[in-house]
N, C-alpha and C positions, 0 to 999 in steps of 0.2 A: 446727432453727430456732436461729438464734443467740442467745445471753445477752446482758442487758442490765447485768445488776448479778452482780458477781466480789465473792467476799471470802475470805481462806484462814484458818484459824483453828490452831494450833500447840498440841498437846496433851499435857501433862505431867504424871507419875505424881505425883500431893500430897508423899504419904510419902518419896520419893526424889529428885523433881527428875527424875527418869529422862524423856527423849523418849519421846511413844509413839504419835502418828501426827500428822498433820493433814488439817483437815476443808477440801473446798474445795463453796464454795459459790457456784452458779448459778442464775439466774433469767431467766424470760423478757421482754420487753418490758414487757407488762401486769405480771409480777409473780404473775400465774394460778399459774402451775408452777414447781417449783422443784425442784433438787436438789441432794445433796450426796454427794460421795464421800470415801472413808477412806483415804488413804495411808499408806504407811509410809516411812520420808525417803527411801528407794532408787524411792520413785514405783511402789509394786506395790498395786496394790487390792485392799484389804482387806472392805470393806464399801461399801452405798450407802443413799441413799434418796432419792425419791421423792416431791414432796407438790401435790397439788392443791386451790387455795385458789380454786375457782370457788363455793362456798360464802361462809361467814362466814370472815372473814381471821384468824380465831384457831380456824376447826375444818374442819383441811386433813383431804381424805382421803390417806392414807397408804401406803409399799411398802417396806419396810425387807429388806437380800440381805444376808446374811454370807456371803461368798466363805470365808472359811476351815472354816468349818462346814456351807457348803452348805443353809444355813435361809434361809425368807423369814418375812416377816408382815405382814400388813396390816391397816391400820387403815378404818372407812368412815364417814362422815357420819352422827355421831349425832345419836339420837332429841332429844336435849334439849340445846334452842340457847343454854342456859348453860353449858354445858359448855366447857373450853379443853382443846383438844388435841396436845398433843404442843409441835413449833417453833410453832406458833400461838401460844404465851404470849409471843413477842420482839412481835407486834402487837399483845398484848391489853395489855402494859405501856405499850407509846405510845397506847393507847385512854383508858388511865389517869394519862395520866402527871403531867395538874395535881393529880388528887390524891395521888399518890406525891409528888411536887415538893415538895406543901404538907406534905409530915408526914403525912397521913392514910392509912389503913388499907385494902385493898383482899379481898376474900375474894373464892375463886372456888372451883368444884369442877376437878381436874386429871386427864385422860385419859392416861395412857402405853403404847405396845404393848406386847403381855405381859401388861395387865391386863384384869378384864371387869368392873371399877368401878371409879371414881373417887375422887380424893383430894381428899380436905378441907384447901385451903391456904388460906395470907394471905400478902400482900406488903406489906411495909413498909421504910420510906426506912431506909437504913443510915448512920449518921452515925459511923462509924466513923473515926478520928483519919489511916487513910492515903488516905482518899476526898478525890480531886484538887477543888480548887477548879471547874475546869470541866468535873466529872460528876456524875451522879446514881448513887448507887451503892442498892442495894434488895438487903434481904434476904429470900428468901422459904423459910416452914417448912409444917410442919404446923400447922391450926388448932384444936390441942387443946395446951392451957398444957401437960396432964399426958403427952402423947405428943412434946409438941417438946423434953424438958427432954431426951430420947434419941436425939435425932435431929439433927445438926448441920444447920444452916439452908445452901439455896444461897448465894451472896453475885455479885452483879450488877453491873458497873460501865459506864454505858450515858453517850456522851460527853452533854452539856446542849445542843450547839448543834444537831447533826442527828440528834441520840436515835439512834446509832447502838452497837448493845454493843459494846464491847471490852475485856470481860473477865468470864472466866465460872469461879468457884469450887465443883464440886459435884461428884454422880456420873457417871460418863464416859457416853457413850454405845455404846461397844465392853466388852463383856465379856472379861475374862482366860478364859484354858483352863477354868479350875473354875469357871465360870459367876459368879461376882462381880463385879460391876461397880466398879472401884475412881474413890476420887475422883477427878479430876484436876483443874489448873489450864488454861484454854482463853485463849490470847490473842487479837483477833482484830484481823485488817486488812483494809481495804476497800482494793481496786483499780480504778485507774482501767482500763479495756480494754484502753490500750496495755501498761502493765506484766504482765499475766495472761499473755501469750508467753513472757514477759523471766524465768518464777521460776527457782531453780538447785531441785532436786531433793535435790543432794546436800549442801545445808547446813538447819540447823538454825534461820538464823537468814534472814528475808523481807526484806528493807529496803525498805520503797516509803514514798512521800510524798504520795501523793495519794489524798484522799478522797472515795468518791461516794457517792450520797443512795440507794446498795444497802440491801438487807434481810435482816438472818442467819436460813436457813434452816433454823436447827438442829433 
């Protein structure tokens, strides 16, 4: 079935600056199904995933494949409907976003694969001095003053006009050889359909100029 909404995301080591894959992200018509794969810039796959949002739009079930490790995992529709699972938090942010917008405080409990319980977060507005004029930029930690003072907060940068992220400060999604997950920097761009043919593999750098009302399925 063909995608409706393209967006490719560009992934870099924090610590170095170093390239270290990009994520390219598809969804169906409705927006139900989504997935995303892992490249490495020679265009070889790395990794993928899988998510179905016939549920609550913030608690997909889930298929996560590391090709280079030969592992899967999956996630499935849990028991408790407060819960935000996984890429479900880029919707559960636009659920909230007058009150992120306004200053105000957001607490949810957070699902990640790997885990069999959840995390106690908070999102709040980040007004941080390089947050563009026409974004919203949110940082979200741990919801314990004494556990976040250890723990460096994601940082979010979601544009104001079509709430769409484009830019994602935190831990990676691809694990190093020795199982750590290092931070990285994620950029990301949305594609119009006609440019998703047009990308070069071989460069590091995406240039497109058109934005659509896609959805990042991270």
């Amino acid at each position: 079935m063909a995608s409706e909404t393209r967006a490719v995301g560009s992934a870099f080591d924090k610590a170095s600056g170093k390239f270290l894959y990009k994520e390219l992200h598809r969804c169906l018509i409705d927006e139900k199904y989504c997935s995303v794969e892992y490249r490495d810039n020679a265009g070889k796959l790395l990794a993928s995933k899988t998510l179905d949002y016939r549920g609550k739009p913030y608690q997909p079930s889930l298929v996560v494949k590391d090709y280079r490790f030969d592992s899967e995992l999956s996630v499935g529709p849990p028991n408790d409907d407060a819960l935000v699972v996984d890429a479900g938090f880029d919707n559960f942010v636009r659920s909230r976003w007058e009150v992120l917008n306004s200053g105000g405080s957001v607490q949810f409990d957070f699902l990640v694969p790997g885990r069999d319980t959840p995390i106690a977060m908070r999102a709040d507005r980040d007004n941080r001095e390089d947050c563009d004029a026409g974004a919203l930029c949110i940082q979200v930690g741990l919801d314990s003053w004494l556990l976040a003072r250890f723990v460096d907060p994601i940082l979010l940068t979601y544009a104001s006009d079509d709430r769409l992220l484009l830019r994602y400060d935190g831990p990676g999604n691809l694990a190093s050889r020795d199982g750590s997950m290092p931070n990285v920097i994620i950029y990301y761009e949305h594609l119009e359909t006609q440019d998703w043919e047009l990308l070069d593999w071989g460069s590091e750098d995406l240039s497109v100029n058109d934005w659509t009302e896609s959805r990042i399925a991270r």
